[in-house]
NUDOSE-244767 format. One line per 8 residues: number of its first residue (from 0); for each residue x, y, z of C-alpha. Coordinates in nm, 3 decimals. Layout:
BEGIN
NUM = X,Y,Z; ... $
END
This chain:
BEGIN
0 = 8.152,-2.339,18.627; 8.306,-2.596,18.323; 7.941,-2.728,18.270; 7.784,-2.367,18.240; 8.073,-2.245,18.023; 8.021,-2.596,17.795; 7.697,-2.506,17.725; 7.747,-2.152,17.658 $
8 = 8.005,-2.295,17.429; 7.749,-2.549,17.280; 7.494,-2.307,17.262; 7.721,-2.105,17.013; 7.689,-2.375,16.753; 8.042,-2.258,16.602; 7.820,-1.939,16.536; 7.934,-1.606,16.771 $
16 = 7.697,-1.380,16.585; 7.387,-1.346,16.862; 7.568,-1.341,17.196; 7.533,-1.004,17.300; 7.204,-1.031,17.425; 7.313,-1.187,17.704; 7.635,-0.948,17.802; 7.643,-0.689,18.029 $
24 = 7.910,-0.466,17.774; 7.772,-0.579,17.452; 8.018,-0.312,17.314; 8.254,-0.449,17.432; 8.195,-0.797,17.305; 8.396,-0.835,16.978; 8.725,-0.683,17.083; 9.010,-0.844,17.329 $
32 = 9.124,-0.475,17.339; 8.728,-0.340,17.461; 8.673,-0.637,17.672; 9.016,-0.588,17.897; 9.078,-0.250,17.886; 9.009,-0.182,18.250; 9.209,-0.498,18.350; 9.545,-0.476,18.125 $
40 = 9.704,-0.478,17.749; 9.613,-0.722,17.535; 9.873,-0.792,17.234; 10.040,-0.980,16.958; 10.352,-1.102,16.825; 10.378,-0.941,16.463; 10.615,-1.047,16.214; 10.776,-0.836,15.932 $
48 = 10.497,-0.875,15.652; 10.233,-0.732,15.900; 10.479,-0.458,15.975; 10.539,-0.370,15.655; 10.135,-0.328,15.627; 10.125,-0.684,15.351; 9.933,-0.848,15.534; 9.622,-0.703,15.483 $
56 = 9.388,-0.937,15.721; 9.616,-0.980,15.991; 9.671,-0.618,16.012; 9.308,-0.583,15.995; 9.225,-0.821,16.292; 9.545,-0.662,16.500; 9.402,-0.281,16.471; 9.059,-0.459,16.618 $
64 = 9.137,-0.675,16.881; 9.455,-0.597,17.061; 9.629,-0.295,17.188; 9.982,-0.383,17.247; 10.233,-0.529,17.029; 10.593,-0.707,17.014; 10.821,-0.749,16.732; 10.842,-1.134,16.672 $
72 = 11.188,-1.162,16.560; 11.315,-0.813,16.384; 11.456,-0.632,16.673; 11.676,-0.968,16.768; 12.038,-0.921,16.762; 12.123,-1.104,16.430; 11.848,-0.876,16.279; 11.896,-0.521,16.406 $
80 = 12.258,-0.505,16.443; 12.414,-0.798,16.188; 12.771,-0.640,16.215; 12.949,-0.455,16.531; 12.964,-0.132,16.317; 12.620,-0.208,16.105; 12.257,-0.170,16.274; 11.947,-0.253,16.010 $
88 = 11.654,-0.043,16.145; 11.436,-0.034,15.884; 11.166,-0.305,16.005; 11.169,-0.170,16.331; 11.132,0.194,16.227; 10.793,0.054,16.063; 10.720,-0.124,16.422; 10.752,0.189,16.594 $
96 = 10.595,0.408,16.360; 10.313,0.078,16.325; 10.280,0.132,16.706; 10.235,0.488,16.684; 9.965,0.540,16.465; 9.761,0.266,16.646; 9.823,0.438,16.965; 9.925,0.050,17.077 $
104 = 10.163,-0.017,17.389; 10.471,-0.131,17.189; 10.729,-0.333,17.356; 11.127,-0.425,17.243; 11.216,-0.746,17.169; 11.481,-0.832,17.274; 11.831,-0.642,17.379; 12.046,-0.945,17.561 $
112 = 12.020,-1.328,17.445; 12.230,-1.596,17.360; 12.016,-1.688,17.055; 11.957,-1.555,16.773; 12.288,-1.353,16.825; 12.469,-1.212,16.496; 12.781,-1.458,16.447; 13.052,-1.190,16.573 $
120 = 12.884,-1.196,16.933; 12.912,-1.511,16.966; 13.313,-1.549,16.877; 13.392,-1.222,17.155; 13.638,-1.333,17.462; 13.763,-1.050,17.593; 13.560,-0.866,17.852; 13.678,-0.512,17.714 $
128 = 13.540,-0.590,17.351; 13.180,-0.756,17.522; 13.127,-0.447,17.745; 13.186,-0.253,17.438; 12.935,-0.416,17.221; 12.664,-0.462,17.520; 12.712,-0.077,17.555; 12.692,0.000,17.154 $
136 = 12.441,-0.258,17.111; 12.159,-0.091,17.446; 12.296,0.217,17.405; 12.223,0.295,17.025; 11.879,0.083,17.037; 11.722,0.200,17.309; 11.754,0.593,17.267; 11.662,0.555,16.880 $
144 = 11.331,0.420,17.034; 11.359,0.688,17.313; 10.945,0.787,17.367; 10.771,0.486,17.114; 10.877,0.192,17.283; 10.732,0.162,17.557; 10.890,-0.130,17.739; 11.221,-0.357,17.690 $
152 = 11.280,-0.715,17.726; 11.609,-0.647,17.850; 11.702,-0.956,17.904; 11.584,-1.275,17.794; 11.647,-1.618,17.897; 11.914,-1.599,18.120; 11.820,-1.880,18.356; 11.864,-2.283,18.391 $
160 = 11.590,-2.461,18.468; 11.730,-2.537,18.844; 11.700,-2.150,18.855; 12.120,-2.096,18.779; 12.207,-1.819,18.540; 12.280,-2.001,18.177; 12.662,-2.001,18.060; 12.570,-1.787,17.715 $
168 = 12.845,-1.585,17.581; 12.737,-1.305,17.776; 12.793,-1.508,18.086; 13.088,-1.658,18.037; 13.287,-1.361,17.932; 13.145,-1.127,18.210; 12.993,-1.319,18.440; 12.660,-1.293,18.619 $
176 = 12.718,-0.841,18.612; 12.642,-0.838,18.271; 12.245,-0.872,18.342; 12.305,-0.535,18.569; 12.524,-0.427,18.308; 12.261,-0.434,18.038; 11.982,-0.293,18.298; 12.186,0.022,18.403 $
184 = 12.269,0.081,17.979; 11.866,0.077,17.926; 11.791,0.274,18.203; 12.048,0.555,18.123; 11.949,0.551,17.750; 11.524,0.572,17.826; 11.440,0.637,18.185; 11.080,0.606,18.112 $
192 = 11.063,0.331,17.929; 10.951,-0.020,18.123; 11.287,-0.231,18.199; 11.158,-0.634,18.196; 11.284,-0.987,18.251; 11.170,-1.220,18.061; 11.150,-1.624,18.026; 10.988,-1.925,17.989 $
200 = 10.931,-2.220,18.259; 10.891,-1.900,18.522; 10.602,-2.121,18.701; 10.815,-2.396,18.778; 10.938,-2.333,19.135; 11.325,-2.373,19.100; 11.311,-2.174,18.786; 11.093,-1.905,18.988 $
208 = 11.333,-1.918,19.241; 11.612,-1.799,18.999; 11.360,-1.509,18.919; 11.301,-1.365,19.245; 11.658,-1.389,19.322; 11.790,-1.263,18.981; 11.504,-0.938,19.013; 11.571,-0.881,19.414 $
216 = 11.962,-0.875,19.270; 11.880,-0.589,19.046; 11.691,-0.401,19.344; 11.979,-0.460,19.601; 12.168,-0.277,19.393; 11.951,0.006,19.305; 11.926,-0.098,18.928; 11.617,-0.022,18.766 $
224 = 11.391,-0.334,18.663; 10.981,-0.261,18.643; 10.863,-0.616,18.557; 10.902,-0.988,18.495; 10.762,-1.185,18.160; 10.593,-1.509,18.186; 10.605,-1.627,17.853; 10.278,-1.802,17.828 $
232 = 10.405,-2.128,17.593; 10.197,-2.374,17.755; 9.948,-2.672,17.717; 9.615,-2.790,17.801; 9.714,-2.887,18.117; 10.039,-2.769,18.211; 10.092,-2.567,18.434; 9.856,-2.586,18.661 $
240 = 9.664,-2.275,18.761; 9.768,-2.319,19.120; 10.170,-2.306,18.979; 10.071,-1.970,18.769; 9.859,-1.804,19.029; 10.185,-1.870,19.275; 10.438,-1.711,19.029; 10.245,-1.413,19.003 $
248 = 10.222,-1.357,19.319; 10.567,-1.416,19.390; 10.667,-1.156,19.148; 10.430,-0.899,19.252; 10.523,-0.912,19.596; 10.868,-0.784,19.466; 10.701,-0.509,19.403; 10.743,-0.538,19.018 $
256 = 10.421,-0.594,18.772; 10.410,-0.945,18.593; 10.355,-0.931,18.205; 10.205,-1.261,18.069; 10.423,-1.268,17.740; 10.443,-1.514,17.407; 10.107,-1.685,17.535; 10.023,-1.954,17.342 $
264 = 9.812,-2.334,17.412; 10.022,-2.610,17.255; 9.689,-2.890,17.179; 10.021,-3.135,17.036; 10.173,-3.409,17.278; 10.536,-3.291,17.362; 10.841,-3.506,17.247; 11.058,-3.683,17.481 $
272 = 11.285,-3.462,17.703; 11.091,-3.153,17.601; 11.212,-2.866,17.827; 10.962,-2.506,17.811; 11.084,-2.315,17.490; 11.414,-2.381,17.401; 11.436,-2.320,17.026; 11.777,-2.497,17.006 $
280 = 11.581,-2.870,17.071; 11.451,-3.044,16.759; 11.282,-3.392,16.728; 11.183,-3.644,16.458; 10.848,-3.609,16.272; 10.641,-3.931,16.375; 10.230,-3.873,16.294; 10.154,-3.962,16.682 $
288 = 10.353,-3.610,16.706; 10.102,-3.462,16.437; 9.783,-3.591,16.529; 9.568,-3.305,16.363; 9.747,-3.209,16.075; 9.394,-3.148,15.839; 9.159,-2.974,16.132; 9.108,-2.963,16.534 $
296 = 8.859,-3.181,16.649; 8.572,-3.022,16.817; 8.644,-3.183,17.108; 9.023,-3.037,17.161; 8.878,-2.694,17.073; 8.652,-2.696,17.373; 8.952,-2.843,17.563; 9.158,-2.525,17.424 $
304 = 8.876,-2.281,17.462; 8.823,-2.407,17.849; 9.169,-2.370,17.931; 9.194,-2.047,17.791; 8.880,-1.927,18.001; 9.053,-2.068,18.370; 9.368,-1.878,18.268; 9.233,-1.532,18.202 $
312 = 8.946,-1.610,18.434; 9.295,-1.582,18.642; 9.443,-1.308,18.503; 9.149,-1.075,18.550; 9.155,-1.191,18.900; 9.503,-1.075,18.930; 9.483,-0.748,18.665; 9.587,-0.525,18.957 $
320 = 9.974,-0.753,18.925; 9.956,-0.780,18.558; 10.035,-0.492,18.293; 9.976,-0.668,17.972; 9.879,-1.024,17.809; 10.020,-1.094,17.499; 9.969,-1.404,17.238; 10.264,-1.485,17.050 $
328 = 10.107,-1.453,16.736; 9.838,-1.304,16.551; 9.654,-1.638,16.407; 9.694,-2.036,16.420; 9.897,-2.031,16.074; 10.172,-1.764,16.176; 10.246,-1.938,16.495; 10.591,-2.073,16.538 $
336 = 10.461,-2.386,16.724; 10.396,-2.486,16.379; 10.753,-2.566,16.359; 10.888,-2.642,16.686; 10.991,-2.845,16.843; 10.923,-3.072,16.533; 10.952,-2.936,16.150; 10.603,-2.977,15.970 $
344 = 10.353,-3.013,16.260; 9.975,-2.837,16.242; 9.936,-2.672,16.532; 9.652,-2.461,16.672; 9.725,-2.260,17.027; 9.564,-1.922,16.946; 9.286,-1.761,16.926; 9.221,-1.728,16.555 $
352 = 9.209,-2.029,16.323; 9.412,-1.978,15.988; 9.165,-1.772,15.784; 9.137,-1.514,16.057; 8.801,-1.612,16.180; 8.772,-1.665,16.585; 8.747,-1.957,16.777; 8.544,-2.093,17.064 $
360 = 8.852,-1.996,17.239; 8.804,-1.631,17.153; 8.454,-1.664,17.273; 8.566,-1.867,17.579; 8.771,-1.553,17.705; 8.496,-1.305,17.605; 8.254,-1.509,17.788; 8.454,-1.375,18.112 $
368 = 8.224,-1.033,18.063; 7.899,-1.156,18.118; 8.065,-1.422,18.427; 8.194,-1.046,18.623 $
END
């Protein structure tokens, strides 16, 4: 399988124009959206300017190729509601109304995390004055958004990497109830919209564990929770299909679906004591940390490109467990690996270089048509 998908790589030249000979759905050939849409959703992470329509290209390449979205960072608690008695909903009025008109799958991002928490949150020690601002907080999001969003990240992050719940504010002034607490406030205030967990290392056993007992929790108690979110931040190696292959199974047999979620392909060596996606951790700048900062070298883009082909070579396998796929970002440049976990590194994890164009990594996955 890697040598024929190297030389239908190869064959390309860096050129994608004449493949469709070859496909069995050439229709379907130039469009993530086409190409999956009898397996599951494929999205992006979209920042403000493409919500507010000034980003021209990305916009462009977003109403093409993908069919679900997720607000990167404007429905996060410092952003939407920057006072207890102020909400700001005017970017994500233009993310709904974005979603709308696209007829995409639009998902909320996120109700319940320690980060990125307006500064009053994260002074509150009273339980009486948390449950009130969980419930003000859910309550008034969720039914503005009643019928366009279509699925919540309820709650995000809550775990340890040992699979204990993280002491965040919300933790330490309720206690574990307050991931019920926020599940029962979104269920009461859109029973049709998609209630989620999401977080990052879910692959790695003892974190997985903390999963399955976190979601089977929720179920015990008769609290509504549709799906877990595998946030895809990972590298060319790591994890191994075998470890993703076993967490989505272990989810599904909860009898949840499994939403792959902020996917992205790291091609950068990882700093010392590097731990999945915690955006509090920053390191030093050193260039053996910034190897490519000018262009990817062919030979890491058919690293990137083959990696990308075993994992939704997976996925497809597994479409019947997985609602929707989505890349945390529209295009190498707008990624936020750019940044983290070190300041001024050149990254490249997605599928669309910096001026928008495709890589082999696009044509990697879209190779997966004429393979079925």
């Amino acid at each position: 399988m890697v040598v024929t998908f190297l030389v239908f790589l190869l064959s390309l030249g860096g050129c994608t124009e004449n493949k469709t000979d070859d496909i069995k759905k050439p229709e379907q050939a130039r469009s993530l959206k086409r190409a999956f849409a009898d397996d599951f959703y494929v999205g992006a992470a979209i920042n403000a300017r493409l919500i507010s329509e000034e980003d021209s290209l990305a916009l462009q390449l977003l109403r093409k190729e993908f069919n679900s979205i997720s607000p990167e960072n404007d429905m996060k608690w410092e952003n939407i509601h920057p006072a207890p008695d102020s909400f700001y909903f005017d970017i994500a009025d233009r993310y709904a109304a974005l979603a709308e008109d696209n007829n995409m799958f639009a998902l909320g991002h996120t109700l319940v995390w320690h980060s990125q928490l307006a500064d009053y949150m994260n002074t509150v020690s009273d339980t009486a004055t948390m449950n009130v601002y969980l419930e003000n907080h859910i309550s008034t999001i969720v039914q503005r958004y009643k019928g366009k969003i279509d699925a919540w990240d309820v709650v995000n992050e809550a775990l340890n990497e040992d699979g204990t719940l993280r002491e965040s504010v919300f933790f330490k002034v309720l206690g574990e109830k307050y991931i019920a607490k926020a599940f029962k406030l979104a269920a009461q205030s859109d029973s049709d919209a998609k209630l989620l967990y999401n977080d990052y290392n879910l692959c790695v056993p003892e974190k997985r564990g903390g999963a399955v007992r976190l979601v089977k929790t929720l179920q015990n108690e008769g609290i509504k929770i549709d799906g877990v979110g595998m946030q895809g931040h990972w590298g060319l190696k790591e994890p191994s299909l075998a470890e993703i292959e076993n967490s989505i199974l272990a989810y599904s047999d909860l009898g949840v679906k499994v939403s792959i979620t902020e996917l992205d392909i790291t091609v950068l060596p990882n700093p010392w004591d590097l731990e999945g996606a915690e955006v509090s951790q920053n390191f030093e700048n050193e260039d053996r940390m910034n190897p490519y900062p000018d262009v990817l070298p062919y030979s890491v883009q058919l690293q990137l490109a083959q990696r990308y082909h075993d994992i939704f070579q997976l996925f497809v396998k597994h479409s019947d467990k997985i609602d929707r796929v989505t890349f945390w970002g529209i295009n190498d440049g707008n990624s936020w690996l750019n940044n983290w976990p070190i300041r001024g590194r050149t990254n490249y994890p997605l599928l669309f270089d910096r001026k928008f164009h495709p890589k082999e990594a696009y044509d990697s996955i879209l190779s997966l048509i004429s393979e079925n």
